[in-house]
C-alpha positions in Angstrom: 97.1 100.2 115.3 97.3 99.6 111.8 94.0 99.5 109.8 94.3 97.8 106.5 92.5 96.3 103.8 91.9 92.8 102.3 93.9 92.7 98.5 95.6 96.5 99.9 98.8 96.0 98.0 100.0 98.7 100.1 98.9 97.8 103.5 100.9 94.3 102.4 103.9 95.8 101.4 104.4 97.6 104.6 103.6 94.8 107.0 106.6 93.1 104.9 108.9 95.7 104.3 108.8 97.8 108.2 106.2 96.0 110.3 107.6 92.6 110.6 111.3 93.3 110.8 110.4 95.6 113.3 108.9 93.2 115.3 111.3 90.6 115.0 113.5 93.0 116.0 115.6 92.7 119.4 114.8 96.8 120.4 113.7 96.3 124.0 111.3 99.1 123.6 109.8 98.8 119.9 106.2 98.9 119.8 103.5 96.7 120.0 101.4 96.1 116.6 98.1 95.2 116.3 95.7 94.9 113.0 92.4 95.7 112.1 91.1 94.9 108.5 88.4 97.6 107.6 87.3 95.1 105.1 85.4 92.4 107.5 83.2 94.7 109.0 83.6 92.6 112.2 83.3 94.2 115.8 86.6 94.5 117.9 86.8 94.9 121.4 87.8 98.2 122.5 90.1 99.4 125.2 88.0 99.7 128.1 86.9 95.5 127.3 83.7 96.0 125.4 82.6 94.9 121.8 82.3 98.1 119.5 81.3 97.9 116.1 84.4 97.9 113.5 82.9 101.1 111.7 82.2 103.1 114.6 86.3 102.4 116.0 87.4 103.2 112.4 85.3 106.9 112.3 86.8 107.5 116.0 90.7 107.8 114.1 89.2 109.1 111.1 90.7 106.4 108.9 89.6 106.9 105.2 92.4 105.0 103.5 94.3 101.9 103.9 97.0 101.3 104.9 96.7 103.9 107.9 99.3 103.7 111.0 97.6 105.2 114.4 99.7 105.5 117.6 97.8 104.4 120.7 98.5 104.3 124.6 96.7 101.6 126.4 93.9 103.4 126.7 93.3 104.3 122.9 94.1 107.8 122.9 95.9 109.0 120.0 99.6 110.3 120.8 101.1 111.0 117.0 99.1 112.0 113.9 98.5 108.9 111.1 100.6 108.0 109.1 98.6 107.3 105.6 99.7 105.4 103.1 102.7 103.6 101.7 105.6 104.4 99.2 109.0 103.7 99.9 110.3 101.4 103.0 112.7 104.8 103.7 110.2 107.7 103.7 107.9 105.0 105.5 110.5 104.2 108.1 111.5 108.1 108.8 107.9 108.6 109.0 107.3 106.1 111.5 110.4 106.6 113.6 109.5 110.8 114.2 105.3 109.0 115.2 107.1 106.9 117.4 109.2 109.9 119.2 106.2 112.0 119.4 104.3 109.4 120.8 107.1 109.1 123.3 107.5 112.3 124.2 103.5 112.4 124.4 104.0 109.9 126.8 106.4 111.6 129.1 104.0 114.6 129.5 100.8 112.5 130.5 100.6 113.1 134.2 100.1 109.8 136.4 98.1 109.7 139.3 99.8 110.2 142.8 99.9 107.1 144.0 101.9 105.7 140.5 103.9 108.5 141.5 104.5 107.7 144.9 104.9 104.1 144.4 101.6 103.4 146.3 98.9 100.9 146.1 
């Protein structure tokens, strides 16, 4: 999840420097991006399908600048710490990669119920 800003010259420098080459990227397993602009004040619908007021999702990742970077599972939970802030495409990008590893690896250790394990229904 990235949470930016409207007129954050940051938060538009990184969607064009890292976040949209990375999604047109052909990497089978690069990550799914989504936006939420702190500015609008709107509500968003959360993970579990209900509306949630756009300040209350922003205080659950403590985001207090723009542009922040938050690595999610489906379910919302956190799985790497933020990345806050922009400055160079490089730093940005090592940054990014070592969040997306962690989350990864967070991943890996999340135990799945039985029957996912067991190939059940």
């Amino acid at each position: 999840m990235v949470f930016t800003a409207e007129a954050c010259s940051y938060c538009e420098q990184l969607a064009h420097d890292v976040l949209i080459p990375l999604q047109a990227s052909d990497e089978q397993n690069k990550p799914i991006i989504k936006a939420f602009d702190i500015s609008t004040g709107n509500k968003i619908i959360d993970f579990d399908g209900s509306k949630v007021r756009g300040r209350n999702f922003i205080s659950r990742y403590t985001v207090f600048a723009t542009p922040t970077v938050v690595i999610l599972d489906s379910q919302g939970k956190q799985l790497a710490a933020p990345i806050v802030g922009y400055n160079s495409k490089d730093a940005y990008l090592i940054l990014l990669n070592n969040a997306i590893d962690s989350s990864r690896t967070a991943m890996q250790d999340i135990e799945l119920p039985e029957k996912v394990l067991a190939g059940t229904q």
